[in-house]
C-alpha atoms as a printed R data frame, in Angstrom:
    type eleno elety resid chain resno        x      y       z
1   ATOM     1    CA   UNK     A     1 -100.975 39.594 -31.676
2   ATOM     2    CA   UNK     A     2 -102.283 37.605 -28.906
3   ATOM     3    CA   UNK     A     3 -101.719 33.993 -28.153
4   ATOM     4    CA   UNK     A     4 -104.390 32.369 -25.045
5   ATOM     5    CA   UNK     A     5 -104.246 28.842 -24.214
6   ATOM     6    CA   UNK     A     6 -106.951 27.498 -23.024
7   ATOM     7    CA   UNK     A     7 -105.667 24.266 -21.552
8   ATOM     8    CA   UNK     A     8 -104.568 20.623 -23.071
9   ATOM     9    CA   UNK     A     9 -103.120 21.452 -26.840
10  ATOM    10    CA   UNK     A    10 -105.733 24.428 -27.308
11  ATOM    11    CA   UNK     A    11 -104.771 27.492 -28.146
12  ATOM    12    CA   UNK     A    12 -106.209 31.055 -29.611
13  ATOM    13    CA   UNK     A    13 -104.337 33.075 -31.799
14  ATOM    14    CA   UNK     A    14 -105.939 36.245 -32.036
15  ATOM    15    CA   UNK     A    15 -104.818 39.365 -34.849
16  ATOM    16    CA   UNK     A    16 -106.576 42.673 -36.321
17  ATOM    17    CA   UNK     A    17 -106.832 39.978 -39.105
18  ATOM    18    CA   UNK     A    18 -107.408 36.453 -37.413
19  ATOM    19    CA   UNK     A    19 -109.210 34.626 -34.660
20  ATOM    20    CA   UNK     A    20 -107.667 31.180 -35.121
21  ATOM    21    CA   UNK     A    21 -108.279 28.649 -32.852
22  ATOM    22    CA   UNK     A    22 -106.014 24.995 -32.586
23  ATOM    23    CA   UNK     A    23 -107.526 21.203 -31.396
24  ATOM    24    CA   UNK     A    24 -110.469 22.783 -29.717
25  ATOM    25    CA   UNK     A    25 -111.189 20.094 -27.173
26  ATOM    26    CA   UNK     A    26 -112.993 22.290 -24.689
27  ATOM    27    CA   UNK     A    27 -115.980 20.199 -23.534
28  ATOM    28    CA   UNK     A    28 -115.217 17.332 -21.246
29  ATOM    29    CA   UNK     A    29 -111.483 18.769 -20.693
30  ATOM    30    CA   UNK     A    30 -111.690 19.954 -16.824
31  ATOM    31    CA   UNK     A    31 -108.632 22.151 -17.655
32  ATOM    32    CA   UNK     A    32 -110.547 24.130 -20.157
33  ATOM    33    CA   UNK     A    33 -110.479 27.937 -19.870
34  ATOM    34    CA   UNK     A    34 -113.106 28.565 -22.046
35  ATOM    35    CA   UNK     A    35 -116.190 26.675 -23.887
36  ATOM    36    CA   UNK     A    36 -117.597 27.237 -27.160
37  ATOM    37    CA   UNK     A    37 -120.233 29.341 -26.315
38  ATOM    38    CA   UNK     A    38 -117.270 31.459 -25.490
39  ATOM    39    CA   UNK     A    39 -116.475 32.013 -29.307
40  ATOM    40    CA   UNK     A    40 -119.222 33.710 -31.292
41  ATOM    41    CA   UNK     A    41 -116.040 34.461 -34.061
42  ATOM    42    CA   UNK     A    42 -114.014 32.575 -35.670
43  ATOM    43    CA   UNK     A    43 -111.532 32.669 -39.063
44  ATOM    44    CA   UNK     A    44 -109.772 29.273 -38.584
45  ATOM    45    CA   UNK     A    45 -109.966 25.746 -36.868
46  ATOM    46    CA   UNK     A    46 -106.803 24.050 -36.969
47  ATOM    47    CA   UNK     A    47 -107.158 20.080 -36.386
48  ATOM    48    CA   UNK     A    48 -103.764 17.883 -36.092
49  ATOM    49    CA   UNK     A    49 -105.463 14.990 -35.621
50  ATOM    50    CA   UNK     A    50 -108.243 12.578 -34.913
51  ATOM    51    CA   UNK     A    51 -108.351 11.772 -31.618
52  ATOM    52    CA   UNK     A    52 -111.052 13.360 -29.516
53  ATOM    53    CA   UNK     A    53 -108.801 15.510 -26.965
54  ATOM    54    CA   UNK     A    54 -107.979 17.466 -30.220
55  ATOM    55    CA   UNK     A    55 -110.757 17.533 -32.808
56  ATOM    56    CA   UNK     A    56 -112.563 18.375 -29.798
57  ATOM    57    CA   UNK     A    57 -115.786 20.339 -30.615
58  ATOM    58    CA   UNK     A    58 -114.922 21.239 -33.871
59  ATOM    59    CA   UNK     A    59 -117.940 20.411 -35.394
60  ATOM    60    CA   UNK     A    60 -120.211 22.612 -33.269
61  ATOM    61    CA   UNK     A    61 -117.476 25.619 -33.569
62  ATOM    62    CA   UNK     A    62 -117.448 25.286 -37.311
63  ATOM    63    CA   UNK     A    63 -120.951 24.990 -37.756
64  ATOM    64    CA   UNK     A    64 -121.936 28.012 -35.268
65  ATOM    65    CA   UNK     A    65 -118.580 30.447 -36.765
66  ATOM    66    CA   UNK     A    66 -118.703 29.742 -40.839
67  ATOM    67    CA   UNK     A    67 -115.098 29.177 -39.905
68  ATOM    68    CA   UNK     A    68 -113.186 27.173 -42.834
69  ATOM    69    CA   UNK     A    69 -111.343 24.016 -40.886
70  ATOM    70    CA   UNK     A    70 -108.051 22.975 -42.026
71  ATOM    71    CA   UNK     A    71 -107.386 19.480 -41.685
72  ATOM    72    CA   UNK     A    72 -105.944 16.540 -43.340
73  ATOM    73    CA   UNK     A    73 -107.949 14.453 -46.163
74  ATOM    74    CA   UNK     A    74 -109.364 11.896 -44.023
75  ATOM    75    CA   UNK     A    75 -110.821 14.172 -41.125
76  ATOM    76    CA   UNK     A    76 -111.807 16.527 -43.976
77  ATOM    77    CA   UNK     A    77 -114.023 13.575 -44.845
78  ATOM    78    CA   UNK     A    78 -114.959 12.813 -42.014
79  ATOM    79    CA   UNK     A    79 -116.567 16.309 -40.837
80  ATOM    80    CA   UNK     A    80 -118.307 17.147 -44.253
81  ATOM    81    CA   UNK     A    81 -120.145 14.127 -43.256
82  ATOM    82    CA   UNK     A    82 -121.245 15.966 -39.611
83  ATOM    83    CA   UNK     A    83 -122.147 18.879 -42.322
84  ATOM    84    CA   UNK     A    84 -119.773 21.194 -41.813
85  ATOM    85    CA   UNK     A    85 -119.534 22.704 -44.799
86  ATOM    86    CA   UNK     A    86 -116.398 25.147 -44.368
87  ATOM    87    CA   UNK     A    87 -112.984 23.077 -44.860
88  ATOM    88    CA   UNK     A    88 -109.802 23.008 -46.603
89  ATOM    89    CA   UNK     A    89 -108.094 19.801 -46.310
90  ATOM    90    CA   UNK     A    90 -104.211 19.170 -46.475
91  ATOM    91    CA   UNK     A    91 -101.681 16.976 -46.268
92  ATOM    92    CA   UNK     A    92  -98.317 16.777 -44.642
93  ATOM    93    CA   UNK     A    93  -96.235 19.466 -46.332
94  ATOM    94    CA   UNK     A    94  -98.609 21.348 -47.608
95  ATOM    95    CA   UNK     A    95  -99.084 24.906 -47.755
96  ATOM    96    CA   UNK     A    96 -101.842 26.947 -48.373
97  ATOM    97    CA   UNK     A    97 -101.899 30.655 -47.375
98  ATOM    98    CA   UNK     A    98 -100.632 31.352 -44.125
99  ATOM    99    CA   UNK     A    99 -100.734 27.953 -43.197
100 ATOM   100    CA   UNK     A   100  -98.296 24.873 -43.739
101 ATOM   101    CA   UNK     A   101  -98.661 21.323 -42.046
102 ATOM   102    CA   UNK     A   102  -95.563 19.485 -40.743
103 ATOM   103    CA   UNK     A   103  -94.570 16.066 -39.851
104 ATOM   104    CA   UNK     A   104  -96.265 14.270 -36.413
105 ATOM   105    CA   UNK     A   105  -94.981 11.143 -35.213
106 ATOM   106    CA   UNK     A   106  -98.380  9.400 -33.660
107 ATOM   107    CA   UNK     A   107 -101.906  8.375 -34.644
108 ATOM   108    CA   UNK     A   108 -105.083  9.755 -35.787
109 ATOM   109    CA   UNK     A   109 -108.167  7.222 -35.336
110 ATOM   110    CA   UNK     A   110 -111.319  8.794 -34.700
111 ATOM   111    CA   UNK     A   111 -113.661  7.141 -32.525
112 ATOM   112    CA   UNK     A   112 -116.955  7.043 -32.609
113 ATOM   113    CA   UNK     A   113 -120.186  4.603 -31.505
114 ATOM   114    CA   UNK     A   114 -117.448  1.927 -30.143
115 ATOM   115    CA   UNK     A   115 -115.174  2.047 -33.585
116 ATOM   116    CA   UNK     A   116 -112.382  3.137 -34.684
117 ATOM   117    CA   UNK     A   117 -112.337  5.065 -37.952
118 ATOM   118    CA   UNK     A   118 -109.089  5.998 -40.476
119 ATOM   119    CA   UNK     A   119 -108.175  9.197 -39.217
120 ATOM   120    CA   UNK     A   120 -105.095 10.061 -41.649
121 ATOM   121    CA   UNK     A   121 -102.036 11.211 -40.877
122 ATOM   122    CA   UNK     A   122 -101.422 12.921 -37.874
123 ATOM   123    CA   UNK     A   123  -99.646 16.732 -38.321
124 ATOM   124    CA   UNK     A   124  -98.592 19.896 -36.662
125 ATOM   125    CA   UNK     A   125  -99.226 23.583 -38.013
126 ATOM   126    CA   UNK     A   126  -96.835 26.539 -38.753
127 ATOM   127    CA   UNK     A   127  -99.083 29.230 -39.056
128 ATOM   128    CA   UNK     A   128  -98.227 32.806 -40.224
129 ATOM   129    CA   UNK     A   129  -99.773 35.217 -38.210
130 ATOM   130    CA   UNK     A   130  -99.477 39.044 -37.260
131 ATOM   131    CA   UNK     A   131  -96.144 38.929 -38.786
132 ATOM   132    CA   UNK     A   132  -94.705 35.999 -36.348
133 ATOM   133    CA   UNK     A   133  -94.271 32.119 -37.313
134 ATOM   134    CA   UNK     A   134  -95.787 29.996 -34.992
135 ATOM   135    CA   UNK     A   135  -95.370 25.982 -34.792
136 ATOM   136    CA   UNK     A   136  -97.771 23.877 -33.074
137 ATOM   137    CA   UNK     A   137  -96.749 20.420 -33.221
138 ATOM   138    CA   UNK     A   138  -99.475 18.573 -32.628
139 ATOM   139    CA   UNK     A   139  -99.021 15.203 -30.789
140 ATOM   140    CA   UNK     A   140  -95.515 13.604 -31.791
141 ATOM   141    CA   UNK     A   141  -92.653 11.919 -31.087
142 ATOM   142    CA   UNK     A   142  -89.504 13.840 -30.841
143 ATOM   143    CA   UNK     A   143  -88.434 14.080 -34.946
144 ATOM   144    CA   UNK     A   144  -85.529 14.847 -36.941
145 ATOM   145    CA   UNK     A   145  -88.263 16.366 -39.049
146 ATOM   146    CA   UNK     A   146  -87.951 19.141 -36.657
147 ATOM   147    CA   UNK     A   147  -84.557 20.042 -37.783
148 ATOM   148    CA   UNK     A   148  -85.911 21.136 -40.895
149 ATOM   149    CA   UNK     A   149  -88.418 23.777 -39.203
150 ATOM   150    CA   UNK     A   150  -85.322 25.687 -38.065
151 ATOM   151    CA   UNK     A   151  -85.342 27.038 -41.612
152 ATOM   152    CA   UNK     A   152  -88.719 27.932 -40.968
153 ATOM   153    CA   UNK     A   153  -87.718 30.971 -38.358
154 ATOM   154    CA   UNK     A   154  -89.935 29.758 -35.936
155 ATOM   155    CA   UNK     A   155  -91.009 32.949 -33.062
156 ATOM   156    CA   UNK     A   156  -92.959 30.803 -30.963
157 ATOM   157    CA   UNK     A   157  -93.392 26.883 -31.010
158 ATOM   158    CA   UNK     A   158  -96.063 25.000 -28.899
159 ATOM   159    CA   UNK     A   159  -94.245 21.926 -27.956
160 ATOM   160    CA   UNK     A   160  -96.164 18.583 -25.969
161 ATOM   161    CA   UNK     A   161  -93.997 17.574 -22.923
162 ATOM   162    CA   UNK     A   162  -96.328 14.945 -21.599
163 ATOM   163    CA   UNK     A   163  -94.646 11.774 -21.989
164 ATOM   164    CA   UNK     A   164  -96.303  8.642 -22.466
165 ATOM   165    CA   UNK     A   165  -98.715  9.575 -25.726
166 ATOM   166    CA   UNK     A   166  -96.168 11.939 -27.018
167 ATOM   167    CA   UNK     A   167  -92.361 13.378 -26.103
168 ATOM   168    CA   UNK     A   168  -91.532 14.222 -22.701
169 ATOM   169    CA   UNK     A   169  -89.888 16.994 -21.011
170 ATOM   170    CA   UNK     A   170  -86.159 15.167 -22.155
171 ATOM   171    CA   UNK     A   171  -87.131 15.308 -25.773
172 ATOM   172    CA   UNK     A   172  -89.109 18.289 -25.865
173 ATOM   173    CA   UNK     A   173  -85.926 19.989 -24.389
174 ATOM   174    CA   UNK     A   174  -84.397 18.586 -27.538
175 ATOM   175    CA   UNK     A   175  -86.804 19.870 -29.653
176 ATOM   176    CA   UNK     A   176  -85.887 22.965 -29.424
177 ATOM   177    CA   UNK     A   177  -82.572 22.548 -29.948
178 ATOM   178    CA   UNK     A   178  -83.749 21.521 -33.311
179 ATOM   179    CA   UNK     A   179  -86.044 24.248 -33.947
180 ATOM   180    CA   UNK     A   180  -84.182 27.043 -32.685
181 ATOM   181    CA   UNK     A   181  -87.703 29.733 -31.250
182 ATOM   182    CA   UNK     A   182  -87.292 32.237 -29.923
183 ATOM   183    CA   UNK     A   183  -90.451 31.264 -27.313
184 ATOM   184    CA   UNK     A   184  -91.563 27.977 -26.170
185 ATOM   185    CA   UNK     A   185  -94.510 27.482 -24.645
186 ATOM   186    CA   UNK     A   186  -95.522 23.534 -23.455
187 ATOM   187    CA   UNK     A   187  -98.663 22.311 -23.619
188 ATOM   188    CA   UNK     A   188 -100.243 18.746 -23.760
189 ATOM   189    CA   UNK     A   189  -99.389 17.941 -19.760
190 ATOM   190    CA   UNK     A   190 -101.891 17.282 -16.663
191 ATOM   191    CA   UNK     A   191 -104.833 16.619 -18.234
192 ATOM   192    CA   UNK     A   192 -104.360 13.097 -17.098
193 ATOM   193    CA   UNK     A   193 -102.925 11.549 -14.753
194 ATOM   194    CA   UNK     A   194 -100.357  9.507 -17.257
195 ATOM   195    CA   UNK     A   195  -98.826 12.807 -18.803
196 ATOM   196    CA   UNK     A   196  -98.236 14.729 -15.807
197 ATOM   197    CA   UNK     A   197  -95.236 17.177 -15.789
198 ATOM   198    CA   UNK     A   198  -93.771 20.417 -14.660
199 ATOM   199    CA   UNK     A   199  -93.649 22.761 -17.624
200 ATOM   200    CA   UNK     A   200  -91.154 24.730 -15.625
201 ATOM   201    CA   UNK     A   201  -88.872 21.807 -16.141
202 ATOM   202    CA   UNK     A   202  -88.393 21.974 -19.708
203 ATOM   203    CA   UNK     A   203  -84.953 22.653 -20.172
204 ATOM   204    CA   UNK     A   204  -84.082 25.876 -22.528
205 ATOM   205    CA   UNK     A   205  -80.652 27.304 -24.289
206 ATOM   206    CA   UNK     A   206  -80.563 30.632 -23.090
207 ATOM   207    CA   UNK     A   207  -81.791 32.105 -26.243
208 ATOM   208    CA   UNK     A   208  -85.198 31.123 -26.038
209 ATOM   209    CA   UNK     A   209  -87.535 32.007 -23.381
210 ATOM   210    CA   UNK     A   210  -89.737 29.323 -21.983
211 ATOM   211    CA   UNK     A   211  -93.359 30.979 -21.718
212 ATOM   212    CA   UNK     A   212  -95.075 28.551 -19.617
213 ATOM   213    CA   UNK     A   213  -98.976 29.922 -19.575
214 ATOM   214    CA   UNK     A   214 -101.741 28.542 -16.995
215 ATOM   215    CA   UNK     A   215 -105.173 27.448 -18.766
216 ATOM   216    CA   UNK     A   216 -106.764 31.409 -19.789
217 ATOM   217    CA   UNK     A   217 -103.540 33.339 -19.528
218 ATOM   218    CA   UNK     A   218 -102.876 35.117 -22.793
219 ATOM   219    CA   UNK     A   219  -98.932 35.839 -24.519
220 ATOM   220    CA   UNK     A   220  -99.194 39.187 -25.984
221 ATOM   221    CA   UNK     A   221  -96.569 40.163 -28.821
222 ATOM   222    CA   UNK     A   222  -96.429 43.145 -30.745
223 ATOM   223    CA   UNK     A   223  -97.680 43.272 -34.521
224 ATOM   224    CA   UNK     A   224  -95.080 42.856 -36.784
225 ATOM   225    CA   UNK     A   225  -95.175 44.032 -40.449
């Protein structure tokens, strides 16, 4: 089981099974690793929210792939309208398959031609893949919420460390004390000026391993079963 990310809150999850990819926002994102011309295969898109650094190019992905996009209500909406016809909306708490939607503290409006439309809910993902749990958490505040996902036996959990739009490198490190991975990789930093920080930073207990990963480096894990 591989895990790329490809900059921002993107990331790849790729098994003999699955080619999943999460907030796609690879055009217009200067740390993109990849664009979409780069994926000819898809099972999944994973959307936590509305805003455009993370519903990204979803539409053209979806449309070019046949991949089904899993999304809240609202966004599902939203993109059946664009005509993508492949999508499987949720809600917070839900699960359906191998995937379940968790609790984001932020927002989710999606803008387009100069408004502002309902986006939903904002969420994060726990996804069941190759035989490993992983938890991408969207944007959020730091939660109590996240206490609960220790249940959850999280292997790896993608965790924004930002600041200013979402938690910083104090709460993310908090985070985890919560969740209890056994990897954490950060994400959601540098791609502006406002939520600059040093992923190497992010404080750890010494029984997780912080996998800090450059825009196009790939985390490779053995299958599980």
């Amino acid at each position: 089981m591989r895990i790329t990310y490809l900059g921002h809150s993107v990331f790849y999850l790729e098994s003999e099974e699955e080619k999943i990819i999460i907030d796609p926002f690879l055009r217009g994102n200067a740390q993109a690793a990849k664009t979409p011309d780069d994926f000819t295969e898809l099972t999944k898109i994973l959307v936590t929210h509305g805003h455009g650094d993370h519903i990204g190019d979803t539409v053209e992905l979806a449309q070019k792939t046949g991949a089904t996009v899993f999304c809240n209500h609202e966004i599902a909406h939203y993109l059946a309208a664009k005509g993508v016809e492949n999508i499987h909306a949720m809600h917070i708490g839900g699960r359906f398959g191998n995937i379940k939607m968790t609790v984001a503290h932020h927002g989710s409006g999606i803008e387009e031609d100069g408004q502002m439309l309902y986006g939903g809910n904002p969420g994060g993902f726990v996804v069941e893949i190759g035989g490993y749990r992983i938890y991408h958490a969207g944007d959020t505040a730091l939660t109590m919420d996240m206490k609960l996902l220790e249940e959850e036996r999280i292997d790896v959990a993608m965790l924004p460390i930002g600041g200013n739009f979402t938690m910083d490198l104090h709460d993310a490190a908090r985070a985890v004390k919560m969740i209890r991975p056994r990897y954490v990789i950060p994400m959601h930093y540098d791609t502006f000026e406002v939520i600059g920080a040093d992923p190497n930073e992010l404080k750890v207990p010494a029984n997780v391993q912080r996998v800090v990963l450059k825009p196009g480096e790939t985390m490779q894990l053995q299958a599980k079963r």
